[in-house]
Each structure stands twice: as C-alpha cells, then as structure tokens.
N, C-alpha and C positions, 0 to 999 in steps of 0.2 A: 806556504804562508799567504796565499789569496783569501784566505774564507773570512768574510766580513769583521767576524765575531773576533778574531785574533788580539786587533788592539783596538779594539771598539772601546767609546765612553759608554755607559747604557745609564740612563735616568730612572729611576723607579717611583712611580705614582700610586697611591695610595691613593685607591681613589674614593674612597665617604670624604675625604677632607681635601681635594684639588679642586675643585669648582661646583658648585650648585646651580644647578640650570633652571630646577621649576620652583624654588623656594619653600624646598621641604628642612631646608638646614643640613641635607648629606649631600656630600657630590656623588655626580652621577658621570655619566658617559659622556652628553653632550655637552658636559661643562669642560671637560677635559679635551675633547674632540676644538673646544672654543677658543680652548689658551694653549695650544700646540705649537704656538708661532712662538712663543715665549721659547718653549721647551727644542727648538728649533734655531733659534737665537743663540743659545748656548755654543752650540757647534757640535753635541750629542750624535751619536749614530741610532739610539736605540733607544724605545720605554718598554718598562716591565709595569706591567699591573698589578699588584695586588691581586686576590682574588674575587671576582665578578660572578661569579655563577649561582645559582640560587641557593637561597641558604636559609635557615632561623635565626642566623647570625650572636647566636651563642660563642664562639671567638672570633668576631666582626671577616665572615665569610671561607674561612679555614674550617668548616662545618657544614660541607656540601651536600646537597638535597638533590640535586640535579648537576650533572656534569657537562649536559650540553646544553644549558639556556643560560644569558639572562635574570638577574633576581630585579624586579621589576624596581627595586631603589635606586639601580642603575641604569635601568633603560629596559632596553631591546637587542635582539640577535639585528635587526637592521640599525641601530645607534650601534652596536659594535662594528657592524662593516663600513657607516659609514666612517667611525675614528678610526678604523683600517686603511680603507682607501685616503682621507686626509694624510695620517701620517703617512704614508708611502709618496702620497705630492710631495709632502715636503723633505723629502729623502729618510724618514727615521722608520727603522725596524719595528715591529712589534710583539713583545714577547709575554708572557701570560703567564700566571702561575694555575698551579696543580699537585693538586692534595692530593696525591695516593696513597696515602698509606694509613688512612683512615677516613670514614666518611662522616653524616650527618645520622644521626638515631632517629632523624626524620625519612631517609632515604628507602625509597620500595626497596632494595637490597634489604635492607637492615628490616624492613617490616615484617618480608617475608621469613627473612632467617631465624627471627626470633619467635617466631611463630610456634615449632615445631621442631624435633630433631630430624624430620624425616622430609622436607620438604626440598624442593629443587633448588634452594640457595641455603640449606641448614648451615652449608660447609666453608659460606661465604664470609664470613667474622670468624675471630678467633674464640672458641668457646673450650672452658673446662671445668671438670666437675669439680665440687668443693671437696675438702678434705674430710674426712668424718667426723668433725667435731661443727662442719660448715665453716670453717673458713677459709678466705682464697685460697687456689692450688699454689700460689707461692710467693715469695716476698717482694715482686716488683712495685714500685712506688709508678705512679701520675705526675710526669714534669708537675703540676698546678697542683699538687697537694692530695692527700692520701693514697690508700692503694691504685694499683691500676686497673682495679677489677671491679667488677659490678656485675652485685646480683641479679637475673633474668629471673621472676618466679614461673613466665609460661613457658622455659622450658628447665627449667631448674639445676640450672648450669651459671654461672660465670660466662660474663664476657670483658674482652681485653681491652680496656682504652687508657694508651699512652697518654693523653691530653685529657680533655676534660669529658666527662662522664657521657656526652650527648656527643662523644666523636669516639665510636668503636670501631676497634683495629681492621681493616679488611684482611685477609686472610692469603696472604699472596703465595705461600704454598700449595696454592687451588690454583690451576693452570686457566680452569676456567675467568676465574680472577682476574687474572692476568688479561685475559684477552676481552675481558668486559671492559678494562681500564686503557689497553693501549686503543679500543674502538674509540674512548672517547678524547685521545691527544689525536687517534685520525679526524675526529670529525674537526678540531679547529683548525690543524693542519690545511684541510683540503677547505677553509676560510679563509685562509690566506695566512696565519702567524708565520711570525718568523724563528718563533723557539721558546722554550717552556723553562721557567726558573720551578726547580722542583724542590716542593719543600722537604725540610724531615728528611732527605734522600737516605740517610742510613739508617731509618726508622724500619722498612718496608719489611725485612721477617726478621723472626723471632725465631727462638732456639726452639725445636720443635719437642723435646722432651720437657720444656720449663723448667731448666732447673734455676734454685734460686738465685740469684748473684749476690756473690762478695761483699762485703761491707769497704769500703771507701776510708780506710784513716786519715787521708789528709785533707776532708773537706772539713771547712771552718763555714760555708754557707749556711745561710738561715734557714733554709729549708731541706726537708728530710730528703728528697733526691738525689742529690750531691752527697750523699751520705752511703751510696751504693757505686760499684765500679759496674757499668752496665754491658757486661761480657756475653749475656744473654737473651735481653730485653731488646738489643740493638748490635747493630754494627756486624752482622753474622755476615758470614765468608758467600751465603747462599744470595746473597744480594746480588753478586757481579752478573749473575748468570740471568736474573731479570734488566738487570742497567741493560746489557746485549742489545736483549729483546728490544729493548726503547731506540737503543742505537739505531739498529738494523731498520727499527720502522722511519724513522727521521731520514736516515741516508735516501729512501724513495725518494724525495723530494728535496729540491735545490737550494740549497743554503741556507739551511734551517737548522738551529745548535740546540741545544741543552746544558743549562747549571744548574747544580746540585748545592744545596747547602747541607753541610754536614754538621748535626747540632752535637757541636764536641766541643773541646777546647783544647788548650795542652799539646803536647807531640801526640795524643790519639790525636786528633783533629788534624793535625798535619800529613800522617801516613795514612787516613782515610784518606784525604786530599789527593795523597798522591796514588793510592790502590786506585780507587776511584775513573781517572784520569791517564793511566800509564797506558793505554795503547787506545787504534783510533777503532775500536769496536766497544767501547764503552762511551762515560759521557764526555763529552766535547771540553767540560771545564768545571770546577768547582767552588766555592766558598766556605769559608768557617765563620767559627766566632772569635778566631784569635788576633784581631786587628778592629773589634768592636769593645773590646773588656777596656778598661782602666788604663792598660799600660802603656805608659808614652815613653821608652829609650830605647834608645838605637839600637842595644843588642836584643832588647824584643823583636824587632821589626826586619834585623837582618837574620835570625835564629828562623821567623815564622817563612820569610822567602826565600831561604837555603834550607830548609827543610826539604819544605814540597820540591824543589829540585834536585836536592841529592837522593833523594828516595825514590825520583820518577822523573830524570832527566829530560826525557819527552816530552812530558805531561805538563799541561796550563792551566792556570789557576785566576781564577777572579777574586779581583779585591776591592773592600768599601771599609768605610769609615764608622758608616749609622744606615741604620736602616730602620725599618718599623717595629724593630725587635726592641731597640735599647735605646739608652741614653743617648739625644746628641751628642758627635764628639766636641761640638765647643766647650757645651757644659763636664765632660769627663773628664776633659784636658786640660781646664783654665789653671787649674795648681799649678800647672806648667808654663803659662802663658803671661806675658806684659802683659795683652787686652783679648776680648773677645774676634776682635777683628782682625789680628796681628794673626792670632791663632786661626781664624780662619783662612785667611791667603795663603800661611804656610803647610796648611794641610793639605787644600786644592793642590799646590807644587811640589809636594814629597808623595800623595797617591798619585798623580798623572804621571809622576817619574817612574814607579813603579813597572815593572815587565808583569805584562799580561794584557786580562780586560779589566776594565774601571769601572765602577759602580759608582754613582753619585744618588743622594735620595734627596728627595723634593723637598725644598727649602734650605740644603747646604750650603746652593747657589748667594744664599743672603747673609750666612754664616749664622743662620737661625740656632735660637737656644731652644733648651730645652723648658717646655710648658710649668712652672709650679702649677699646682693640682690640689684640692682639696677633699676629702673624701667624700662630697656629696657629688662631687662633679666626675668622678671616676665611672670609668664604663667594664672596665678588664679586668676578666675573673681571678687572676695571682693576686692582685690589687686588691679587691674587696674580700679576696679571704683571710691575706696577711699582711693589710696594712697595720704600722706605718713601715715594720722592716721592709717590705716588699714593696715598690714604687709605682710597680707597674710599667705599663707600657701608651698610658696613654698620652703620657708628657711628652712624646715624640712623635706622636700623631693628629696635633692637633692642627686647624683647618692652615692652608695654604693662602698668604698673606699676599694680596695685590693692592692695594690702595688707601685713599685716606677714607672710601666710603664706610659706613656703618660693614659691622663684622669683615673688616677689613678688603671688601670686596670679594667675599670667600659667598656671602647668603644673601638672602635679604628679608631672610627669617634667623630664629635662634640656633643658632650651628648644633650638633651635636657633641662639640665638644666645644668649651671655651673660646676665643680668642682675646688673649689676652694683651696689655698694651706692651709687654717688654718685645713681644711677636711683631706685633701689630708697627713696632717703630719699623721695625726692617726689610717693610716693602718694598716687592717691586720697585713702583710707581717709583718710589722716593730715592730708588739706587740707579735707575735706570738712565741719567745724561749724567751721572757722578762720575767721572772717571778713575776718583780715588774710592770708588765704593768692592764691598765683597763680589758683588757680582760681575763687574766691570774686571777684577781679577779673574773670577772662574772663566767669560770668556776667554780673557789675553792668556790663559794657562791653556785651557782645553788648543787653544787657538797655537799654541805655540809647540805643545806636544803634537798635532796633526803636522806640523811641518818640517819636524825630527824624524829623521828615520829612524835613527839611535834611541829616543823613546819608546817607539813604538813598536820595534823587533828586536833592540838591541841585547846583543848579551849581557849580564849585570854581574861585575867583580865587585866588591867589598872593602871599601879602604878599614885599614886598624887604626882609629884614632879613640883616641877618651871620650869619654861622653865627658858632655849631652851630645857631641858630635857624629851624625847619621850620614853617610858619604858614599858613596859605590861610581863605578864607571857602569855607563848605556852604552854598548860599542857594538858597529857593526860594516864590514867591507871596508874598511879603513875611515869609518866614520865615527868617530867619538865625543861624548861628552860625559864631565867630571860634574854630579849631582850633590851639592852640599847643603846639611841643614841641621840650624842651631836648634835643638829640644830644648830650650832655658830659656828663663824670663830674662836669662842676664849675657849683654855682650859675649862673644868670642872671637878672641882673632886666629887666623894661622897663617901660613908662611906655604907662600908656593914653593918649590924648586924648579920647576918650567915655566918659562911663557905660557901666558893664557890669555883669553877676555871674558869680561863676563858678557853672557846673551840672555834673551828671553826679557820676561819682564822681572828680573833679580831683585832681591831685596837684600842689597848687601853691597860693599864698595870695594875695589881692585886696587891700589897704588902701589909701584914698586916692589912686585912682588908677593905682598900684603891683603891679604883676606877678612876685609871686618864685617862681622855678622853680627847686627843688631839684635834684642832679643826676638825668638821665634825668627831669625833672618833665613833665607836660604840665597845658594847662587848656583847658576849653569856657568860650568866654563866648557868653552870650544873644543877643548880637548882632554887626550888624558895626563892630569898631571899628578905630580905628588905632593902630598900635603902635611904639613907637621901643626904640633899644634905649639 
C-alpha cells in the first residue's frame, strides 16, 4: 500500500482552456506551469494533462501527428520539462495522456500505410476490402456518427476509425505496432512523467475476423452507436496480453502508474474495470463512465463500487465526477440539489470518501457549471453534426476562470472558447479568503481525507438504508469512520444506535443521538455506528 498512486487526489488540466501565456486565446504550457501554485494549494497529489502532442486538432489533440513533441499551441519539449520540474518543487506528480489506439491521418505512419499495400507500414492501420457491391466489410458504426470505415481510393481498401474519420485505427495486432507505440510512453517516461491516463483503453483491437456486431435493443440514445452491442469492435480478450506489455515497461522505472479509461457504461464497464485491473502485471487502475452519466442514488453508486470489487477484489479503481468528456456534475445533478453550491460541497465529500484514486477536473474546485453554448460558438465534431440532440462537449471545456480581469483572467485575447458570466462569477480570485466558498470546501475535504487513514485505505461496507440515503463504513486496523449522505433537495433525519461525533468539516448536526441532514447534507462520524432511518 506504499505506491503514491493508491489514494492519491489527481487534478486534470485541460490544457487550451487553464491559462494563456502569449495571448493567442488557447492555454498553453507556460500558463499552466504559472498557476500550479493554485493547483498545489488544493492539497492534490497529481495533474493529468489532456493531450499536448502535436496534432491538426480535428478532436482538440486526441488526433496525434507526432507522439513525441510538443504542438507548438502549447509550447515546447523544453516548456514541458520546465512544468515538469515545477511541479515536482511543489510535490505534484505528473501524468500525461496517450492515444494508442488510433492516430492522426496526418501522421508519417498513416502516410506511408496508405500509400500502398505493400509498403513497410501497409500493416500498420487496420485495413479491409470492401464487399462486392463496395460497401464496408461490416456494420461497425463511429462513436461520432456513421460508419467506422473510410474509403482509401490509393489503395482501394477501407480503413477502420472508431472516432472520427481523420483518426484511423492503429493496428495493434502488428507486434511491430506495439513496439512503435510502447517506444513512445518510453521516450516521456525517461522525461521524467509520473504515469499515463490511457484513453479508449478497451478500444485497442478489434476482432480480427470483423464480424458484424449485434444489434443493441435496449438503447433509446439519439445516436446510432448505442444502437450496437460492441462484442467485436471492442473490448476483445486479446487486449490483456498488450495492457502486460505496457505494465512490464512502466514497472522499469520507479513509481510510475497507469489509468485506463474504459469507454463503457453499465456492468460491461464495471467487469472491464475489474478484468482490466485484477493482478499487478496489468494496469495499475481504471475509470469508466458509470459515475459521469445522470444518475445520482445511492444504489447506483453502491452497485458501481461493489462491482469492481466483487469481481476483482484486489484490483483499484479510479473515480471522478466530470471530466472533459461530459456535462458538469453541478449541472447533471441540480434536479437533485437545494443549490448549485450545496451540490457542490456535497460531491467533493461523497467522491473523497470513496476507496480508491480521486479524480477532480479543473474548475470542480469552484463548483463550476456547465457552459450554455450556442451553435455558432461550438468547436466539437458530435456537436456540430447533431446538434441540438447532441450538446457536445464543449460546455465543459470552457476556459478556466481566475479573476475579475477581461476573459476572466483565462486571455487577453478572444479565448477559443467563450467565457461566459454564469463562469465568470465563480472565480478564483472571488472564493479565495471566503471561507464559506466551494473552494474553501474542496480544500478543508481534500484536507481532511489526507488525515484519515480510514479514507484513504480503508475497507468500505454498505449500510442498507432508503434512499436518497448513501452510507457505507471506511475501516481500517481498528480505525473507523461511518460516511453519510443525503442525495435530496429535502431534509433527512436518522437515529444513531451508538455513540458517535461528527468530524471533518460535516454538514449536518448530531444531538442526542439524532442525525439531521439538511438537503444535499452529509456527516463523518468517528466511528462505526448503526443507523436507522
């Protein structure tokens, strides 16, 4: 239970929208490298980047051109050592992400391969011939809308791309592949990172005969994806056997982890989680998307972390709330909430209780909403193919709010993406000697899980109570604490049967037994007790 990562917070930066250094209106490295004191302040162990490597930015850098530079909108290989060496003064990890399992249509890989069927990377993309009437080899759909397949006329074949048409599949049953890709998590390794957030992780192959997948009856989703069960396309058994490889090169070097995000949802998503993760020659820990969707009750959120443990008792799991995939959870949640900021405090206190690693993303800290958006101001390809059903993803990415200055201290040119004033109230600057503000919570949270032991290792049991009531014990070497929290805009009381106190910074009052939880309230109590309602 030493390895840093175990119950690490990690911060995740986005970085076009955390800071602007030369006044192009995208953040870049040095801007980020600028406000690390902030991100430091917190009490965080770790930042994840987005991805930074060169790119066309056709899906804002998840469409790699180069794997080992630099995309000059962000800087330099030397502005990244130097936010390297910063963050390691100030004690925080750094960990990077990495597209493997498709690249950029700009990338010499893909230049050559498409070249030719006979050239020394033919075999490098996933390529097949059409059927004889010409169309695809088979019915997989493009997360982003139509087939996954795209016609090559110079070499008159199909090629595969899961995502969008200018990111074709790499072909990771090519060994060669393989070893093209793990040279390039060596070259930042031996840079110094401290560990690689991998996207797509159960993207990486594909059924190698193509056969078609299944049709999906119980998606009611607005788009055709969801409309397939992806038995084929993804999630293949042949993955564990590359995760290894990734392992085995990580373990060279001293305390340097790997997460996987698994783009699933459902119990698939929880048993990838835990295949994934069930011994220590695969990866270090994972994420889903089952604590990012809509759903705020208890028996969601005790269902999705007794999953991955009853499936793969060993195995660790990371978890967040929002990231740069999805809706803010203030804005997911509010149906559930008295206020935006009730709902914020309580979320910081219900994920820091959680067992595992923590994920926070940049601007949670503020209890930031999500961006309204208009369609001229949209950048993100789902968005602009199927709006207005489709929302996109840019309302969650919008620039990172410090001040009262113009664009709220984020530019000092036109951002690339809005900043808008619902944002704009919940700076920094403006929360920062507040002591009843959101941020002033996320520290006294982060701050008060780091001096739990019980938080941070402890085992996690389940109380059986009604909702909206979410409850569990943290216990560990006779050290416990009883985790309570009200999912409802509306009061709940209960009833101890032991002595308790409440600790931390609670939201919620103790008398005589008596446990009142105002709406969205939660409480620590010192020990384990039991609770009726």
């Amino acid at each position: 239970m030493t390895e840093w990562w175990r119950d690490a917070v990690i911060y995740q930066i986005y970085p076009r929208s955390f800071q602007d250094s030369n006044g192009d209106g995208i953040g870049d490295l040095p801007g980020i490298t600028r406000r690390l004191d902030h991100v430091a302040s917190l009490g965080v162990d770790a930042i994840w980047l987005s991805p930074i490597f060169t790119s066309p930015m056709k899906d804002m850098g998840y469409d790699v051109s180069n794997y080992c530079d630099i995309d000059p909108l962000f800087g330099t290989l030397a502005d990244f050592d130097a936010l390297v060496a910063r963050a390691h003064e100030l004690g925080l990890k750094v960990i990077i992400d990495q597209v493997l399992s498709h690249s950029s249509d700009r990338h010499p890989w893909f230049a050559e391969s498409r070249s030719s069927r006979d050239n020394d990377k033919a075999d490098w993309y996933v390529w097949a011939d059409p059927n004889p009437d010409g169309t695809p080899p088979n019915n997989w759909p493009s997360v982003f809308g139509g087939p996954a397949w795209e016609w090559e006329p110079q070499r008159r074949q199909y090629y595969l791309h899961n995502f969008l048409i200018e990111q074709p599949d790499l072909n990771l049953w090519n060994r060669d592949v393989q070893d093209a890709l793990l040279g390039t998590m060596r070259f930042w390794l031996e840079r110094g990172v401290d560990g690689f957030r991998l996207d797509t992780v159960n993207f990486y192959f594909h059924d190698a005969r193509l056969r078609n997948n299944p049709p999906n009856p119980d998606s009611a989703a607005p788009d055709t994806y969801n409309m397939q069960r992806h038995v084929y396309s993804k999630n293949r058994p042949e993955n564990i056997a590359f995760l290894k490889r990734m392992r085995k090169l990580t373990d060279e070097y001293d305390a340097r982890m790997m997460v996987g995000e698994v783009g699933e949802s459902g119990d698939t998503s929880i048993h990838i989680m835990a295949e994934y993760t069930a011994s220590t020659d695969r990866l270090h820990m994972c994420y889903s998307f089952e604590m990012l969707s809509h759903q705020f009750t208890a028996r969601h959120f005790r269902h999705t972390i007794e999953g991955v443990h009853q499936d793969a008792p060993d195995s660790h799991a990371c978890w967040s709330f929002s990231n740069h995939d999805v809706f803010r959870h203030v804005t997911r949640w509010l149906p559930y909430a008295e206020s935006a900021e009730a709902l914020a405090r309580q979320s910081a206190a219900m994920l820091l209780s959680f067992p595992g690693t923590i994920c926070l993303y940049q601007g949670e800290e503020l209890g930031q909403t999500e961006t309204e958006l208009v369609y001229e101001e949209l950048t993100d390809p789902p968005a602009l193919r199927f709006w207005p059903e489709v929302k996109g993803r840019d309302g969650c990415r919008t620039p990172m709010v410090w001040d009262e200055s113009p664009n709220a201290g984020f530019s000092t040119a036109k951002p690339w993406l809005p900043v808008k004033d619902a944002q704009a109230a919940r700076a920094v600057a403006g929360q920062q000697s507040d002591n009843d503000s959101v941020l002033s919570a996320y520290r006294a949270t982060i701050a008060f899980r780091k001096s739990q032991v019980p938080l941070r290792m402890g085992e996690t049991s389940f109380l059986d109570l009604p909702e909206p009531i979410l409850a569990f014990y943290r216990g560990i070497e006779g050290l416990a604490l009883t985790c309570v929290f009200n999912l409802s805009a509306e009061s709940q009381r209960l009833t101890l049967s032991d002595g308790a106190d409440l600790v931390g910074p609670s939201q919620a009052t103790l008398s005589e037994g008596v446990l009142d939880l105002p709406p969205n309230g939660f409480a620590w109590l010192d020990r384990a007790v039991r609770l009726s309602a």
